[in-house]
C-alpha positions in Angstrom: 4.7 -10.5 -17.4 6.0 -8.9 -14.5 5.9 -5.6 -13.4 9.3 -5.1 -11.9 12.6 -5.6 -13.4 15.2 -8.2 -13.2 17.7 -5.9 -11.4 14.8 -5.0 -8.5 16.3 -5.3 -5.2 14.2 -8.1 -3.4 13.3 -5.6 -0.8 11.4 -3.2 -3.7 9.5 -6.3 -4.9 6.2 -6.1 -3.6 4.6 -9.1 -1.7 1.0 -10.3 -2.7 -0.6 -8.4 0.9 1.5 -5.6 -0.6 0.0 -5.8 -3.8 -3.0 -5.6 -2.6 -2.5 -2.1 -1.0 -1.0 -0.7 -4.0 -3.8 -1.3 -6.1 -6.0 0.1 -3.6 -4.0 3.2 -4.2 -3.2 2.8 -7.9 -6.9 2.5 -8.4 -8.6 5.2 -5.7 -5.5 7.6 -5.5 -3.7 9.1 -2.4 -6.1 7.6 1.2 -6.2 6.8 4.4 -5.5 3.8 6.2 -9.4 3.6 6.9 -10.0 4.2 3.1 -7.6 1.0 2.4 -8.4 -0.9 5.3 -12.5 -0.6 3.9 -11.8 -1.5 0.5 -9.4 -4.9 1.6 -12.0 -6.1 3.7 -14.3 -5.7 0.8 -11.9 -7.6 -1.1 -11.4 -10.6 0.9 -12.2 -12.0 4.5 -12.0 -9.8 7.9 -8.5 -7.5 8.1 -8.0 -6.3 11.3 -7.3 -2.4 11.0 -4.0 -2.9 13.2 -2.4 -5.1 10.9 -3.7 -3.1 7.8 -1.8 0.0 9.7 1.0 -1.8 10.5 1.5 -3.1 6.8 1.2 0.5 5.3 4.0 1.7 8.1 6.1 -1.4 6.7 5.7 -0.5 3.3 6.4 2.6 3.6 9.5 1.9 5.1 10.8 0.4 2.4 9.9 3.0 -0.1 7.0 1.7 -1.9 4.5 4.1 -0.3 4.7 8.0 0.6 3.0 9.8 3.6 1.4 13.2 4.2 1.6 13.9 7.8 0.1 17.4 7.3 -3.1 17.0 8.6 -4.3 14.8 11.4 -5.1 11.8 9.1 -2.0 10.7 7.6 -2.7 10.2 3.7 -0.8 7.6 1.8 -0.2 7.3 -1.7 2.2 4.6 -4.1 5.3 5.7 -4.4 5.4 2.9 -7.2 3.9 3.4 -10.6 1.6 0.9 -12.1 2.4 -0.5 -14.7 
């Protein structure tokens, strides 16, 4: 079963490291890089917080992700709906 339609442009089509940050916020709700960052390296081996940053910014780019820049932590949250 897949969670994305047929028609889903490639880009929209999350990767599995991408996957894993979605369900990080599916499951805790709108967080910081920290937050995320935490909860992968709980998940698996050692994630450098650089990388986990730099993923989220990529994401976000292509329009999976949202970002609250109204404080001094930016909070992100899916723009994606689990389903």
């Amino acid at each position: 079963m897949s969670l994305f339609k047929k028609d889903t442009p490639a880009e929209m089509i999350p990767t599995k490291t991408e996957m894993d940050v979605l369900q990080v916020l599916w499951q805790n709700g709108p967080s910081t890089v920290r937050f995320v960052h935490d909860k992968l390296n709980e998940q698996k081996e050692a994630v450098i917080y650089t990388s986990t940053l730099k993923l989220m910014q990529v994401i976000k780019e292509k329009g999976m992700l949202d970002r609250d820049e109204s404080s001094m932590k930016h909070v992100y949250s899916a723009a994606l709906q689990e389903d």
